[in-house]
C-alpha positions as CSV (number, residue, x, y, z in Angstrom):
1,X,89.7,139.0,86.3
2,X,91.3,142.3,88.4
3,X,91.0,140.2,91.7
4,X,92.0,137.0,90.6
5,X,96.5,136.1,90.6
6,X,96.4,134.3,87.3
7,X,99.9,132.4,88.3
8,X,99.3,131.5,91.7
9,X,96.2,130.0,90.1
10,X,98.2,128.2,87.7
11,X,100.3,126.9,90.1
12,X,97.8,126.0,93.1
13,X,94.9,124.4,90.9
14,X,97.0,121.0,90.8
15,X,97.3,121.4,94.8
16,X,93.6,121.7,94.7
17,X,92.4,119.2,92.4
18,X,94.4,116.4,93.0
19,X,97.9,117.2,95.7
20,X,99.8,114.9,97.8
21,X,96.2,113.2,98.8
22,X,95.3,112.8,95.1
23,X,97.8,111.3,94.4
24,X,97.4,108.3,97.3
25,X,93.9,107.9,95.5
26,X,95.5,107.4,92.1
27,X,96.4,103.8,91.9
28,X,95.5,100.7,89.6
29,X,92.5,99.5,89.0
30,X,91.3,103.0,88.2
31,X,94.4,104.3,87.0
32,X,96.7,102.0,84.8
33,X,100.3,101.7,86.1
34,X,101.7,104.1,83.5
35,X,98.9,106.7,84.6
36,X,100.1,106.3,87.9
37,X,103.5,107.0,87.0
38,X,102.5,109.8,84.6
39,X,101.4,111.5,87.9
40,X,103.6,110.9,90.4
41,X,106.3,112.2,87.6
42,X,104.1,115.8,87.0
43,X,103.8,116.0,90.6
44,X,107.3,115.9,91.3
45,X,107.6,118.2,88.3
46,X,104.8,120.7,89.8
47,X,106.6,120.5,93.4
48,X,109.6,121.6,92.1
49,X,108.8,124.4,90.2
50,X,106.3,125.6,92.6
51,X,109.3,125.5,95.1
52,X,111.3,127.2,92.7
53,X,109.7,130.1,91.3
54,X,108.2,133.0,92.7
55,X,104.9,132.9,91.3
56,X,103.5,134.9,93.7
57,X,105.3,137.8,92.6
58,X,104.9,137.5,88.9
59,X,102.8,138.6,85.7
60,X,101.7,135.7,83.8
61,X,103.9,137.1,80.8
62,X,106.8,136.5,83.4
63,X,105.8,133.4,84.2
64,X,104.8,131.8,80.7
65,X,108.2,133.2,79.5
66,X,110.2,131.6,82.7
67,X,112.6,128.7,80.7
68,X,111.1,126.4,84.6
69,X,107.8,127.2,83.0
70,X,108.3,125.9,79.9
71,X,109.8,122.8,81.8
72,X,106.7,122.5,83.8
73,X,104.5,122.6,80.5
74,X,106.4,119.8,78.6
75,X,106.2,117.5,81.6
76,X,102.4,118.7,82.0
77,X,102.0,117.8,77.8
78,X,103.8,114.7,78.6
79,X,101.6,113.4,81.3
80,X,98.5,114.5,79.6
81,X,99.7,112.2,76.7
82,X,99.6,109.1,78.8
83,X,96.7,110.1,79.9
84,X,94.6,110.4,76.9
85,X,95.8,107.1,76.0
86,X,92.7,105.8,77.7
87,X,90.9,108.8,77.6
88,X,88.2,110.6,79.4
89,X,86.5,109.0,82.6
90,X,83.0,109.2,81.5
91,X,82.0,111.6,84.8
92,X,84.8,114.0,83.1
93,X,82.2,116.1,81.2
94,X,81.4,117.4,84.5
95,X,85.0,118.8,85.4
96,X,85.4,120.3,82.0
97,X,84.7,123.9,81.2
């Protein structure tokens, strides 16, 4: 998509789906402790690397090839992991594309 930044969309969706209020919403009952944790951990993750890197400047082949990148994904893998543990909520078919 010409008028579309894939990076800084990479990096903001997060911000936009869940952020720093998102993450005040994620707590036990509807998240497990270790979900809450998995969270909090890929936020911190997310902060720092969107503090980090220029993203806003780059191509995505910059970006996916950026060794902060690659950071970001593992922690992003990891998190997603504890995640699917429990799974899908069932009102998740309607976020998915």
């Amino acid at each position: 998509v010409p008028f579309v930044h894939v990076p800084n969309e990479m990096i903001e969706e997060w911000d936009d789906f869940m952020g720093e209020r998102g993450l005040k919403r994620a707590s036990p009952p509807l998240y497990s402790t270790d979900e809450v944790h998995a969270l909090q951990d890929f936020h911190t993750i997310w902060d720092e690397t969107a503090e980090r890197l220029p993203y806003h400047k780059m191509q995505l082949e910059e970006l996916l090839a950026h060794p902060d990148w690659q950071r970001f994904m593992s922690e992003a893998k990891e998190a997603h992991d504890v995640m699917m543990k429990r799974g899908h909520f069932p009102d998740d078919d309607l976020m998915r594309f």
